[in-house]
N, C-alpha and C positions, 0 to 999 in steps of 0.2 A: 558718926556718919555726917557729912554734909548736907547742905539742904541742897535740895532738887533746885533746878530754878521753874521760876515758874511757866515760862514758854515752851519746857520740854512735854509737857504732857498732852495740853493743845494740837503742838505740831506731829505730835506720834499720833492724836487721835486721828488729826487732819490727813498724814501721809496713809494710818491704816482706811477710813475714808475713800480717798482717791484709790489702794489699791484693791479695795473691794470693788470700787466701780469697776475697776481695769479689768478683774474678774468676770466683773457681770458681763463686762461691753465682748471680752473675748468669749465668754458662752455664748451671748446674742449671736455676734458673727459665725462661730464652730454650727449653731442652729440652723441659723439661716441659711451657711455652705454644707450641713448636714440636708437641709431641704431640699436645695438646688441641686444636689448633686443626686437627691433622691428622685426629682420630677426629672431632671438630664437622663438618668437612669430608666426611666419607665420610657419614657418616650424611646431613648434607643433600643431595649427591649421590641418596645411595635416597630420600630426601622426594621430590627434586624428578624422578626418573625414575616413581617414583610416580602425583605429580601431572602429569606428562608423558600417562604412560598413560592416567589417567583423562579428560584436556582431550582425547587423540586421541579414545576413546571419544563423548567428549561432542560434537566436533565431526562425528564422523561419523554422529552422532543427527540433531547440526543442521542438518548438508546433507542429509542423506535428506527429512527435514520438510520443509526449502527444495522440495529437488526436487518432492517431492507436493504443495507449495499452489502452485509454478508449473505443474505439469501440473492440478491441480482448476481454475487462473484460466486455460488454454490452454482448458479444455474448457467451462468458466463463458462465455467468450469466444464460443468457436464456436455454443454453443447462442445464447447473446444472439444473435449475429448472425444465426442460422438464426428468431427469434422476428422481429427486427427485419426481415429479408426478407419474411414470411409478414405483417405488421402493414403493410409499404407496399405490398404485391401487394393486400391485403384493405381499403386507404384507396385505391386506384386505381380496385378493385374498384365502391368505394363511390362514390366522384366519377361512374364512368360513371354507375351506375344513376342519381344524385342527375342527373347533367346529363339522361336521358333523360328522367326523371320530370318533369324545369322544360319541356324540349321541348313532352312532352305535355300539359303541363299548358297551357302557353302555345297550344297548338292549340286544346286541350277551349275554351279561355276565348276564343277567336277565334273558333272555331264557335258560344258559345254568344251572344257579341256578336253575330254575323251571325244567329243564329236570332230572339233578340228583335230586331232592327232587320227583319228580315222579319215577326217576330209584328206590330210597330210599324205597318210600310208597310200591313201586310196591314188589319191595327184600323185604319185614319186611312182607305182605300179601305172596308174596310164600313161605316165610320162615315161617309162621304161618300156613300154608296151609297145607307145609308138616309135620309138627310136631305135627299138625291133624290126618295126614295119617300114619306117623307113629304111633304115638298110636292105634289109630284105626287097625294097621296091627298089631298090637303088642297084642293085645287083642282079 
């Protein structure tokens, strides 16, 4: 075998060395980005229990709301429908009268055709009557 030289053992001591340091220096950083990522972590945890509480709050603003504009449109509802009962009871109302009113109106106009057709009969008889009597005076 050949002889080593002798700067090879040195600089393999030297290289392993520097890469045990590079070792350590990247644990150090992985630690310290383990930390920070752990304290970034907790703190956004309390953001987001935070913001947790406030959305609970705010949803049970939104359902209460909910609940009162479907109980104001339950009771919007009921009344419409007690308005629209009282509106077809008061147009039923109005049909009778309207149909009794054509009734009699159709009768008054049938009596009043039978009265002039008697006024008629009666005028064309005294009209015949005298044109009797005239002649008759006239002779």
């Amino acid at each position: 075998m050949t002889d080593v030289p002798a700067w090879i053992g040195p600089t393999i001591a030297i290289s392993l060395v520097i890469i045990a340091a590079s070792f350590l220096v990247m644990g150090g950083v992985a630690l310290a980005l383990g930390l920070g990522i752990r304290r970034k972590t907790r703190e956004a945890r309390a953001q987001l229990a935070a913001y947790g509480a406030e959305l609970r709050s705010a949803v049970t603003r939104v359902r209460a709301e909910l609940d009162g504009y479907a109980s104001l449109s339950t009771e919007a509802r009921a009344k419409l429908r007690g308005a629209m009962d009282t509106v077809d009871g008061r147009l039923k109302d109005l049909d009778a009268l309207i149909e009794v009113l054509q009734a009699e109106a159709e009768e008054t106009a049938l009596d009043a055709a039978a009265f002039l057709r008697t006024v008629r009969r009666s005028g064309k008889i005294l009209g015949a009557a005298r044109s009797l009597a005239r002649r008759r005076g006239r002779r």
